[in-house]
N, C-alpha and C positions, 0 to 999 in steps of 0.2 A: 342828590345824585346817588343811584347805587349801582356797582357795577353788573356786568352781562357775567353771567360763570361762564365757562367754560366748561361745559361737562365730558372731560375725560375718558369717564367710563363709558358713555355714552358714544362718543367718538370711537371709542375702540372697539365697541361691539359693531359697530354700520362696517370700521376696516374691516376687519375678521371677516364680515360676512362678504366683502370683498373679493378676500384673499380666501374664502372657500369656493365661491363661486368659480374663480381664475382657476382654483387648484382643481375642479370637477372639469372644467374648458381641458387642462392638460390632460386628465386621466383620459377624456373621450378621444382626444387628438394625438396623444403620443403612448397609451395603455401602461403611461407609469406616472409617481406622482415625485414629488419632493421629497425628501428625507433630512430631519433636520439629527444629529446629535448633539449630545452634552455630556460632558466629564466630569464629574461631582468628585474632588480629592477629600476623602475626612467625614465627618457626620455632624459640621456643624449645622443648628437647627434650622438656622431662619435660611443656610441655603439649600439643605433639603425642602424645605415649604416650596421654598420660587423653584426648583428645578422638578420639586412636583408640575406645577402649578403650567411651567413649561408644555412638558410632554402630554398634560391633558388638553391645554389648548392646542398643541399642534395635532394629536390626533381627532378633534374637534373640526377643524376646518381638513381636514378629509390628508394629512400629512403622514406620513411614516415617521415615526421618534423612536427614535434609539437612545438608551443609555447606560452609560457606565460608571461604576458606582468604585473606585478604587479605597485601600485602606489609607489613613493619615499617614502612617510611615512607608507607601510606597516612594520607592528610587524614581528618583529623576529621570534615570535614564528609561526606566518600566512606561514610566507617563510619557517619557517621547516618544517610543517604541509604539504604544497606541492611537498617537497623535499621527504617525506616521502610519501606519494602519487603516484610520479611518480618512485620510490624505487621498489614498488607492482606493477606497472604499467607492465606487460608481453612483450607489443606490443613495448614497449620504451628499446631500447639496449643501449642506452648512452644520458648521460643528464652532463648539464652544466652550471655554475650560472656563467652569465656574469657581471665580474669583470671591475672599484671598485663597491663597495657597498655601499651604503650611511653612516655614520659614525656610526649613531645608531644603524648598524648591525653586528655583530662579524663574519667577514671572513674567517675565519681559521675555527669557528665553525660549519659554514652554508656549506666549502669545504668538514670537515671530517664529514659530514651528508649522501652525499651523496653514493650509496652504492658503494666498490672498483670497482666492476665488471664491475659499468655503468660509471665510471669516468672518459673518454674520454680526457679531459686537461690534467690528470695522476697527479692531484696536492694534493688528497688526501694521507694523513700520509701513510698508508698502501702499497701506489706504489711506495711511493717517498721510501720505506724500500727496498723494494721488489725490485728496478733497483739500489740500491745503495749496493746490495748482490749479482747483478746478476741473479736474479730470475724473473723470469716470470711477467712481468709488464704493466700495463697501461702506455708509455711514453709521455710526453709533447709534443705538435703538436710541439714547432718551432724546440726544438732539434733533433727530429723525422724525420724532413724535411731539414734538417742538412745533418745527416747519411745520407739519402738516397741518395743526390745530391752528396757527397763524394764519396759511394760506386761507386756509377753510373759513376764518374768521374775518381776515382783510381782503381777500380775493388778489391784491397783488398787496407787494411789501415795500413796492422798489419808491426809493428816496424820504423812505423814513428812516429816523434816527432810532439806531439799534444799543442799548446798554446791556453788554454780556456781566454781571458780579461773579464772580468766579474764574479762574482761569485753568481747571482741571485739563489731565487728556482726559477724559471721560465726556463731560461735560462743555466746559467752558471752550474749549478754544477747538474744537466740532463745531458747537453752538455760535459760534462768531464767524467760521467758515461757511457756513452755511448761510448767514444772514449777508454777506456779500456779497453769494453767490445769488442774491433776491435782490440785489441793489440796496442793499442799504449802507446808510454810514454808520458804522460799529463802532462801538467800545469798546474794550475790554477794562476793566477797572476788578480792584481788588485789595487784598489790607492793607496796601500799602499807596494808595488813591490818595491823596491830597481830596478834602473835601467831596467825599464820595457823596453826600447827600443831596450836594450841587449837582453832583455830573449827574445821579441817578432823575434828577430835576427835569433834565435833559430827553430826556428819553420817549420816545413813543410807543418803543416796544422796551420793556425791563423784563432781562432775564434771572432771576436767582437762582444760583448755585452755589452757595456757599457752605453748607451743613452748616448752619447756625439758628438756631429756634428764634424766630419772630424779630429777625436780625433788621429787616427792612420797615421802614416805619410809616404808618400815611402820608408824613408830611413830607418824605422822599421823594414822590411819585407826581408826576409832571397828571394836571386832571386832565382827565384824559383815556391815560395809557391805557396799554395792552399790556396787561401783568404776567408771565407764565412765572412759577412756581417753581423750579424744582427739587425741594428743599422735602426730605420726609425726616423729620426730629422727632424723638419720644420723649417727655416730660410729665412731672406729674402734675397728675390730673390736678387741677383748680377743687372740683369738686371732693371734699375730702373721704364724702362717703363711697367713692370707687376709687378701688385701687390700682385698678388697669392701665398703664398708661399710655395719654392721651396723645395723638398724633399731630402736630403741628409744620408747616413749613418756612422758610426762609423769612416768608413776609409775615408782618402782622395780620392777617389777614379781617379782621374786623374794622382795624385803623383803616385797610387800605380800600377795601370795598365802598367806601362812602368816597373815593377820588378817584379811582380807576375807570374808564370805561369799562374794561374785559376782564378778569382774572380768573386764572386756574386754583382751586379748591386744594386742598389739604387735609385728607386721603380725599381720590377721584378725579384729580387733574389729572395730571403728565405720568404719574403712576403708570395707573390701565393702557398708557400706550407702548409701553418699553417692550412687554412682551410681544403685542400687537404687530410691532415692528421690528421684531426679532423674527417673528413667521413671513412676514411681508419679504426681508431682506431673503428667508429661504429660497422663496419663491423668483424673488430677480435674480439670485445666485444663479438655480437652476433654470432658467431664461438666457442667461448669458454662455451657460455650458452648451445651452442646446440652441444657439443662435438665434433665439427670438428677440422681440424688444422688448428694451425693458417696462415691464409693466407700470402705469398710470394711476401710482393709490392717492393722488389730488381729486376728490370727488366734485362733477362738473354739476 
């Protein structure tokens, strides 16, 4: 048996081309577009790359990006002052302070600043209520990018058995809300699981989230399953002749692909979807400001 990939990157280019299409529907229909922002505190590197990486794909799918770039020792209070700013800002449908933050800045405070409507990561207190009641939410791009690839791969989810590893807000316990909300029976397990290998046994859908390189092992994995991934660990490379190192996720993924039905890859799974569905969330933000419905990124 070898499992089905899931191609991630693949998936996220058909969304995109989705959520450009929608976003050329609004420019004809209402002669203005989305506007997504992002607030980069500091110059660390790898989130400089992604908040590149950001603003090229929103303005890609036909978006307005805005960005601001503040220094590491800017005031707390400066960054709220902007947040509140870009709050009143009309033109801007979704904004996001790219995380961490420098220590001297209180993170939780700086996320529940931002207004719920424009919260596009969903990690404001207010949506984390709101998807944890089942109610009308802002949801976290990677969980978000989860569902879909699920949906897209099962067609319906409802009365399977769901295993979330992880219990992050980021991640894990989004990722459990969600699978609920699809009728499934959930898990949540984690380090502290009595015989995690058993309950992972269980599972028809196994989510990993753990940050732990090749943490999950084939003989975990109920044959079968639907494996999502979302685990990006860097280790050295095997190969001693390259020094670059090598990208792996939460699962074995060699072990497990000979037992899974479905699994997402490591780089090119659930990756390529995060941003995918950080533009998509722009896009509903800006739908729900201007009283449309909310758009349909489940491809029929």
């Amino acid at each position: 048996m070898t499992a089905k990939i899931i191609d991630g990157k693949g998936f996220s280019q058909k969304l995109r081309s989705r959520i450009a299409s929608t976003v050329a529907e609004i420019r004809t229909s209402k002669g203005i577009v989305p506007g997504l922002a992002v607030i980069l505190v500091g110059q660390d590197p790898a989130s400089e790359v992604y908040v590149r990486n950001k603003a090229k794909q929103t303005s890609e799918v036909g978006m307005e990006s805005f960005k601001y770039i503040l220094d590491a020792d800017v005031s707390e209070e400066s960054l709220l002052d902007l947040i509140d700013e870009v709050n009143r800002n009309d033109s801007i449908h979704g904004l996001l302070v790219q995380l961490p933050l420098p220590d001297h800045i209180d993170s939780d405070l700086v996320i529940n600043s931002i207004s719920p409507q424009k919260d596009v990561d969903g990690f404001h207190i207010s949506n984390v209520g709101l998807l944890s009641t089942g109610q009308k939410a802002m949801v976290p791009c990677t969980p978000l990018g989860c569902k879909l690839m699920l949906l897209d791969y099962h067609g319906s989810l409802s009365g399977l058995n769901a295993v979330v590893v992880g219990r992050s807000n980021i991640v894990g316990k989004p990722m459990a809300n969600l699978l609920l909300q699809e009728n499934c029976t959930v898990t949540i397990a984690h380090s502290r699981t009595r015989d995690l290998p058993a309950v992972c046994r269980e599972a028809d859908i196994l989510v990993a989230a753990v940050g732990r390189p090749n943490f999950i092992k084939g003989s975990w994995i109920k044959p079968g399953a639907t494996v999502i991934d979302v685990g990006i660990n860097r280790i050295n490379n095997p190969d001693p002749a390259i020094s670059k190192p090598k990208l792996v996720g939460d699962v074995d993924f060699d072990e497990a692909k000979s037992v899974a039905g479905a699994i997402t890859p490591v780089p090119g799974g659930v990756g390529p979807m995060t941003i995918a569905c950080l533009l998509a969330n722009t896009v509903t933000s800006f739908c729900r400001t201007e009283g449309l419905p909310d758009p349909n990124w489940v491809e029929k």
